[in-house]
N, C-alpha and C positions, 0 to 999 in steps of 0.2 A: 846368832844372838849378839848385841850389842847390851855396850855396858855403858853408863853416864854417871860419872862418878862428881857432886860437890863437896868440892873443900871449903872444910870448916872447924870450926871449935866449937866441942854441943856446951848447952848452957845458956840459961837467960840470958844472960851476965854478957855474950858474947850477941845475940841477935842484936840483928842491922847495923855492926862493924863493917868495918872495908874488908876483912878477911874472910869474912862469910857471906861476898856478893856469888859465888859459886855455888852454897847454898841455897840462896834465893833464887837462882835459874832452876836450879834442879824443883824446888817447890811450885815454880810458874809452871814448869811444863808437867808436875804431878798434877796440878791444877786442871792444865789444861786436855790432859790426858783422862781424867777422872782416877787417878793413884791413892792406892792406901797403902803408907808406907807402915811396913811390918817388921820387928826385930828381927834380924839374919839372925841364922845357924848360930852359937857362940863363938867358935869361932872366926868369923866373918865379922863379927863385931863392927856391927851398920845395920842403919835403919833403909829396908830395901822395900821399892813398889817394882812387881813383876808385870810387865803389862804388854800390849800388843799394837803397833803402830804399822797398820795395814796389814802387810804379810811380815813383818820385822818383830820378833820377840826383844824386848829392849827391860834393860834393869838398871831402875836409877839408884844410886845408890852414896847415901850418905853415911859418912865415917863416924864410930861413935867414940872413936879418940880425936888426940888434938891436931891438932894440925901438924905438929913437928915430929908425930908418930901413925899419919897418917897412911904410911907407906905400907906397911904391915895390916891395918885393913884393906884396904886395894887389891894387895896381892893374894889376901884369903880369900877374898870374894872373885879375884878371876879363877885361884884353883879352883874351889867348890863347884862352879858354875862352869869349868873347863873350858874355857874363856881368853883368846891371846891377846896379848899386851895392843894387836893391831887394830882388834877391837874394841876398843875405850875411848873414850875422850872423856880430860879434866876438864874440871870449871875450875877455876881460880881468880883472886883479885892477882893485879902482876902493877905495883908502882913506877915500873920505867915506861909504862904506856902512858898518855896523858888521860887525868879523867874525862872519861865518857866515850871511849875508843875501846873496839874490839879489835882481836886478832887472831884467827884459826889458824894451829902450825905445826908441822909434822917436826918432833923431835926439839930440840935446845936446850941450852942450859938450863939451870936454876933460876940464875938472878938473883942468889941470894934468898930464895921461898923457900921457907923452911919444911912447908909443903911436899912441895917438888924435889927437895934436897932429901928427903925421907921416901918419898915414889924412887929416885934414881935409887937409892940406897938396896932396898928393899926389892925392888924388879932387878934391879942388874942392869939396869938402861935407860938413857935417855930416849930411847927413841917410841916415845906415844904421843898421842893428840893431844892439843887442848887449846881450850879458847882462853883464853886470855881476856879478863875484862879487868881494863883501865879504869886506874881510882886515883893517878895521878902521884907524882914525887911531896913527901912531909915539907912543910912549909920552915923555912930558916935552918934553925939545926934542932928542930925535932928528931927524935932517935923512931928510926923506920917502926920499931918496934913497937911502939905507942902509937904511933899514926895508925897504921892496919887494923891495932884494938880497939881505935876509937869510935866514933861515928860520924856519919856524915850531917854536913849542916842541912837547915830546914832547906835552903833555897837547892843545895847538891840533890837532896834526895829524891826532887821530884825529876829531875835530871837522870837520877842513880833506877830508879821505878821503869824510867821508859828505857834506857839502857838497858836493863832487865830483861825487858819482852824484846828487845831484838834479840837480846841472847840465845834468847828461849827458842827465836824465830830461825836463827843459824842452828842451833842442834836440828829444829825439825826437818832442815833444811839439807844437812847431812846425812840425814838420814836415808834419803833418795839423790840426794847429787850434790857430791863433796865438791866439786866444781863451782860451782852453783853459791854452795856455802861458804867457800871463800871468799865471795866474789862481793858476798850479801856483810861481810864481816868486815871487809877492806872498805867500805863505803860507810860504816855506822859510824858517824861526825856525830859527836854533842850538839845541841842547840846553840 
C-alpha cells in the first residue's frame, strides 16, 4: 500500500495559495483516479480517497490541520493504515525551488516548511519522499510567510495549473518506476 499525502491548510480562506499547490496534485490525481475523498478515522484527522492503481492500493490523503501541525496527521494515518514512512510521498510547495520546477527526493531538510518541520518532528525522520513543487523565492523583502498564504497572479496560474498535471504525472509515474519518476521531475522547466 502506498500513501500520497497533500500539504495544506483546509479552508476557503486558504484555496489556490502557494502552500496548498500540494493539495491541488493530490485532487488532480483524485480527479483522475475517479476518488471520493472521505473523512479518516478521528483520529487520522484527513480527508482520505482509498483507491486502486492497477495492482497498487494507494491512499491519498489530505491533512485536516494546518500545515505547521501537519505532522501529527501523517503519522495517524501511517499508524492506522500500518503503513512505513518508506511508503509515502509528500506534496508540498518548497520556495527555494524556482517557480514552475519540480523535484523528487529521498529524505532533506526542511527548508524552513513549517510542513516538513512538523512531519520531521512527529515521524522522528527526515528521511521520506517528496516532490517538491516550485513556487519560487517572495519578491523584495516580503516575509516568506505571507508569500505561501498568498496567491498566485492571473498570468502564474495558468503556468501553476500545467505545473500541476505534471505533478500529478510524476506520482503516477512512481508509482511503477521511481527511476523513471525522477527522471520525469528533473526535466519539468516552466514555459
Amino acid at each position: 500500500m502506498k500513501l500520497v499525502v497533500g500539504l495544506r491548510n483546509p479552508g476557503a480562506e486558504y484555496e489556490g495559495t502557494r502552500h496548498n499547490v500540494g493539495l491541488e496534485v493530490l485532487l488532480v490525481l483524485g480527479e483522475r483516479w475517479d476518488a471520493r475523498f472521505k473523512r479518516g478515522p478521528m483520529r487520522v484527522r484527513s480527508e482520505i480517497a482509498d483507491i486502486r492503481v492497477g495492482s497498487e492500493r494507494v491512499l491519498l490523503v489530505a491533512p485536516l490541520s494546518y500545515m505547521n501541525e501537519s505532522g501529527g496527521a501523517v503519522k495517524a494515518a501511517l499508524d492506522y493504515h500500518k503503513i512505513g514512512i518508506g511508503s509515502a510521498l509528500i506534496l508540498h510547495d518548497d520556495i527555494d525551488l524556482p517557480f514552475g520546477r519540480l523535484r523528487l527526493q529521498e529524505g532533506g531538510g526542511t527548508g524552513g516548511h513549517n510542513g516538513l518541520k512538523s512531519l520531521e518532528k512527529s515521524l522522528g525522520t527526515r528521511d521520506f519522499t517528496r516532490l517538491k513543487i516550485g513556487v519560487g523565492r517572495p519578491p523584495g523583502s516580503q516575509d516568506p510567510a505571507d508569500y505561501v498564504l498568498s496567491r498566485f497572479s492571473k498570468a502564474q496560474r495558468q503556468e501553476v495549473d500545467i505545473q500541476i498535471e505534471d505533478a500529478a504525472d510524476v506520482v503516477e509515474t512512481r508509482l511503477s518506476d521511481p527511476r523513471k519518476a525522477q527522471e520525469l521531475a528533473a526535466r519539468r522547466q516552466p514555459a
